[in-house]
C-alpha positions as CSV (number, residue, x, y, z in Angstrom):
1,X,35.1,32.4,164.6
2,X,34.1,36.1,164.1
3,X,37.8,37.0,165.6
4,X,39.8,34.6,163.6
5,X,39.3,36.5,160.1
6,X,40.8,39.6,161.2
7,X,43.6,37.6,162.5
8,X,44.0,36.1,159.7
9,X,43.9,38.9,158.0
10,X,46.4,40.9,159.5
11,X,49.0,38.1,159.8
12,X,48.7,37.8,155.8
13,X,49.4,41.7,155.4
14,X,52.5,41.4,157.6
15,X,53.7,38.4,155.2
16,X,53.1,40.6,152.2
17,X,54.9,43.5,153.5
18,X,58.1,42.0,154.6
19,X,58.5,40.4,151.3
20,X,57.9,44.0,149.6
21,X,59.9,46.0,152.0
22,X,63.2,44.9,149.9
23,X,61.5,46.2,146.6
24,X,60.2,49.1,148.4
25,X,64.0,50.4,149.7
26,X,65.5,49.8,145.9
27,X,62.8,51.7,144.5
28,X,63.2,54.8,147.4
29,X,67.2,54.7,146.5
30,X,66.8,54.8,142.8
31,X,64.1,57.6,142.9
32,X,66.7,60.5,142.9
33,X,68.8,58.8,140.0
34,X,65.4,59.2,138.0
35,X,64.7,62.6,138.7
36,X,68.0,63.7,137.8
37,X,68.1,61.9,134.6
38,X,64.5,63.3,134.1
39,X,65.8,67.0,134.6
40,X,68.6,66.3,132.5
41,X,66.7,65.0,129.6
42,X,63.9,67.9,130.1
43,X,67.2,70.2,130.0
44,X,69.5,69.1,127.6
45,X,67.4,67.1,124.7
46,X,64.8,70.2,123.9
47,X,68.0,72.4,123.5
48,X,69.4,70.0,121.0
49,X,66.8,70.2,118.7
50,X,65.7,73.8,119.4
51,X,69.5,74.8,117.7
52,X,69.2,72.4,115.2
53,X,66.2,73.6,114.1
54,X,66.3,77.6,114.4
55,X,70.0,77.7,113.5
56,X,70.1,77.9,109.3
57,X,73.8,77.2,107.7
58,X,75.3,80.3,106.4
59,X,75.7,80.4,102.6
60,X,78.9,79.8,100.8
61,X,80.6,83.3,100.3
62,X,80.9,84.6,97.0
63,X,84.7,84.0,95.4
64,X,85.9,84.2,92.5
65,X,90.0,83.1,90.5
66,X,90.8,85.3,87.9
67,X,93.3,84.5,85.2
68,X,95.3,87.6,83.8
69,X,97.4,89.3,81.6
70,X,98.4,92.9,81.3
71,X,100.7,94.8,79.3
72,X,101.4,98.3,79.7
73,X,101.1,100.8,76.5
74,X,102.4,104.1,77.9
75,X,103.5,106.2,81.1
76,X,102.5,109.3,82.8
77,X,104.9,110.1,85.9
78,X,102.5,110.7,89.2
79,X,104.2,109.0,91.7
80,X,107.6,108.3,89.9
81,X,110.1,109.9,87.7
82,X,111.4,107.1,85.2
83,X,109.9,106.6,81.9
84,X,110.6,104.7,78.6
85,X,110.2,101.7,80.2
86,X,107.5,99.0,79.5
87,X,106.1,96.1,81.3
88,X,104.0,93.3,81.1
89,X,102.6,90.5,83.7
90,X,101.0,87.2,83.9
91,X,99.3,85.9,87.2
92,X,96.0,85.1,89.2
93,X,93.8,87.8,91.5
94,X,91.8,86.0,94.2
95,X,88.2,87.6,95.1
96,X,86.3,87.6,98.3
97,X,83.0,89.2,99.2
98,X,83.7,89.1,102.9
99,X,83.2,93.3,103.6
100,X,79.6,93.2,102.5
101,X,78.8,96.2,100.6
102,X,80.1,100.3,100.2
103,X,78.9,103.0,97.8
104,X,76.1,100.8,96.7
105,X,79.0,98.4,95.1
106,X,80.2,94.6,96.2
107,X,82.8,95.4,98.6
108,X,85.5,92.5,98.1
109,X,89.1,91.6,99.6
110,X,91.3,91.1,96.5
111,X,95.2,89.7,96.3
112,X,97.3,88.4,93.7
113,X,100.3,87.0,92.4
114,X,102.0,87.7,89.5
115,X,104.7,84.5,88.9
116,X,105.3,86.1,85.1
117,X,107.1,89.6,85.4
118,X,108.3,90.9,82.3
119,X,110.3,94.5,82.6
120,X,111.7,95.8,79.3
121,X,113.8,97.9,80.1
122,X,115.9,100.9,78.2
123,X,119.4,100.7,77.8
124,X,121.8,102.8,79.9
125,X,119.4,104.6,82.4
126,X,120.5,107.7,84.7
127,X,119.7,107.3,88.2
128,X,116.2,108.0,88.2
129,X,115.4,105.6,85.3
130,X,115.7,107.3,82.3
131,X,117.3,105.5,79.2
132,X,120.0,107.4,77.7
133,X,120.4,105.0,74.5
134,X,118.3,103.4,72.3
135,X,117.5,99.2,72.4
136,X,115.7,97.5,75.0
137,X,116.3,94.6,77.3
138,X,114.2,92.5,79.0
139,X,114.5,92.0,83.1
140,X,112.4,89.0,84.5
141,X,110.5,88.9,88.1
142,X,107.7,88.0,89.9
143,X,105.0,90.2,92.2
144,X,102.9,89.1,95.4
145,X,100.4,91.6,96.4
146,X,98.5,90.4,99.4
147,X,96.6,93.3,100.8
148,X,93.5,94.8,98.1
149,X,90.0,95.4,97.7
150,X,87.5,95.6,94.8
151,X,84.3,97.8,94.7
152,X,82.0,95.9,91.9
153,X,78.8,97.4,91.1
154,X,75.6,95.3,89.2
155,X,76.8,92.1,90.5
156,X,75.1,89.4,88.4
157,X,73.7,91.9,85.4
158,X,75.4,91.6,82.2
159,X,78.1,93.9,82.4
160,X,79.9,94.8,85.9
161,X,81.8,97.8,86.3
162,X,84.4,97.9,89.1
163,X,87.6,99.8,90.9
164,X,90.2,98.1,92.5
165,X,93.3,99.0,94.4
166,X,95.7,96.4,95.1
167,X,99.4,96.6,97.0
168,X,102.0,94.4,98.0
169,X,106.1,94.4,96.7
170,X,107.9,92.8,93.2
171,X,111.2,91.7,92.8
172,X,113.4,91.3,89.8
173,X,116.8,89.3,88.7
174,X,118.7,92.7,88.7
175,X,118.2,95.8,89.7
176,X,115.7,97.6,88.2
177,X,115.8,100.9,86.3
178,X,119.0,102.0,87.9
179,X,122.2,100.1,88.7
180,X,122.1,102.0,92.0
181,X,118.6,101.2,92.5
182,X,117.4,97.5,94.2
183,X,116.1,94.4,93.4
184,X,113.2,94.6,95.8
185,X,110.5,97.2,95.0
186,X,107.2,98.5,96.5
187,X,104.0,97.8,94.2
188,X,101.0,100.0,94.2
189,X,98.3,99.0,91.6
190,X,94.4,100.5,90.8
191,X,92.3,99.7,87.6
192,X,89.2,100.3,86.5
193,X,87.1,98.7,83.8
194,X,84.3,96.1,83.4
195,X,83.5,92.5,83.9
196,X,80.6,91.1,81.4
197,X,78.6,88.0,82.0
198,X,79.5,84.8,79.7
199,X,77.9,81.7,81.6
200,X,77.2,80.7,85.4
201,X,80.7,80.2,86.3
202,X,82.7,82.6,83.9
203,X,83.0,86.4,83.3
204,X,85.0,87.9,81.2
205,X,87.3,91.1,82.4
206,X,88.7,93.8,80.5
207,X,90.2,96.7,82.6
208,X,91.4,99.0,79.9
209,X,92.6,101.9,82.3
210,X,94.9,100.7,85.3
211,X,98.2,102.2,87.1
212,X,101.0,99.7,87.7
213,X,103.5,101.7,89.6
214,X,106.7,100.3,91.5
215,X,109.5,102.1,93.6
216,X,112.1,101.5,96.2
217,X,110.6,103.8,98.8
218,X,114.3,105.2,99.4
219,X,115.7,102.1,101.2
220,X,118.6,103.1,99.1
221,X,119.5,107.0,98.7
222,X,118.3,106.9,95.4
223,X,114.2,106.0,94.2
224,X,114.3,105.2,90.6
225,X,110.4,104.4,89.8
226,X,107.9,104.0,87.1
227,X,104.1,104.1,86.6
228,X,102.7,103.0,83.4
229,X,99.3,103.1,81.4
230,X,98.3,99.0,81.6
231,X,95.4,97.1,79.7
232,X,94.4,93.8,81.3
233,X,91.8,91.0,80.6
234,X,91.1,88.0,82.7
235,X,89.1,85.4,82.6
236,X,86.8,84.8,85.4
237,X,86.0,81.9,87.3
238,X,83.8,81.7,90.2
239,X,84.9,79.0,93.1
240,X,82.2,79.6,95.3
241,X,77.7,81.0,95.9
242,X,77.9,80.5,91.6
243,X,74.6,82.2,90.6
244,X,72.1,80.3,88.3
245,X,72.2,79.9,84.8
246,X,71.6,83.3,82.7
């Protein structure tokens, strides 16, 4: 009697482990699938949050559309000879803050078009763009100038200052100044003046001293040009990082 127990015993452990040897391989083959989708998880789901949480979104740029008008009201020859000549324009400028700052000033990328060229024009210009008789005529066009900056200081105060320079080429229905000139002409603009705070999303700008000068650049053997004395006054509308209320 004393050795049947251990029999027993040992007979009922051999029953138990063939019936959990089955279970027992499974779990040995599935062991490395679970330790890589551990290590994956430990690896991948901790970086997931980390960026979510430490990378902030970058605010909006500020932007602003500016709708303008500018007529000229005298000439001074710097970079041309013509004069007599007057001209006014009608258009949108487009704003960017994407330099940052310079000179203590908002340093922004600035282009425009001008769909509304007016040129009046003298009657019976020499070659260089002189009128030799009296009466006007008016010559119609259009401008694109795509490459520009602005330097605006006291961003946000009540009244702005800024200098701009903006570049690009304007075209007319005939030839301009000079019946030996071209249709196609080189634009060179720069202003100065003052933008002054109405509400969140408006400003109001008045640039009272600006140069609007166009030439040929001698594509043709003769460069008829003009500069002229412009006022212009926009009205100023920011798309974009609007500041609060004033």
């Amino acid at each position: 009697m004393r050795n049947l127990v251990p029999l027993r015993s040992s007979r009922e452990f051999a029953r138990i482990s063939r019936r959990l040897l089955p279970v027992l391989a499974i779990c040995g083959c599935l062991q490395p699938c679970w330790s890589q989708a551990s290590s994956d998880a430990a690896s991948v789901t901790p970086a997931v949050f980390i960026t979510r949480a430490t990378v902030p979104a970058k605010p909006p740029l500020e932007s602003e559309l500016i709708y303008e008008a500018a007529a000229s009201y005298g000439h001074y020859k710097i970079f041309a000879s013509g004069s007599g000549d007057f001209l006014y324009t009608a258009g949108m400028e487009y704003d960017l803050n994407c330099w940052g700052r310079l000179l203590g000033a908002r340093f922004d990328y600035a282009g425009e078009i001008l769909p509304l060229v007016l040129l009046k024009q003298g009657n019976k210009p020499d070659i260089w763009g002189t009128p030799q008789a009296p009466g006007y005529h008016m010559v119609s066009g259009l401008a694109v100038s795509p490459i520009g900056f602005r330097l605006l200081w006291r961003d946000g105060k009540e009244w702005m200052p800024y200098l701009e320079g903006k570049y690009g080429m304007i075209g007319f229905t005939e030839k301009a100044l000079s019946n030996r000139a071209t249709y196609e002409n080189f634009s060179m603009q720069s202003a100065l003046g003052v933008k002054l705070a109405l509400r969140s999303r408006y400003d109001l700008r008045l640039g009272l001293f600006s140069d609007f000068h166009f030439s040929d650049a001698f594509i043709v053997p003769v460069n008829p040009g003009l500069d002229v004395m412009n006022a212009n006054l926009g009205l100023v509308y920011h798309l974009r990082g609007a500041r609060a209320p004033r």
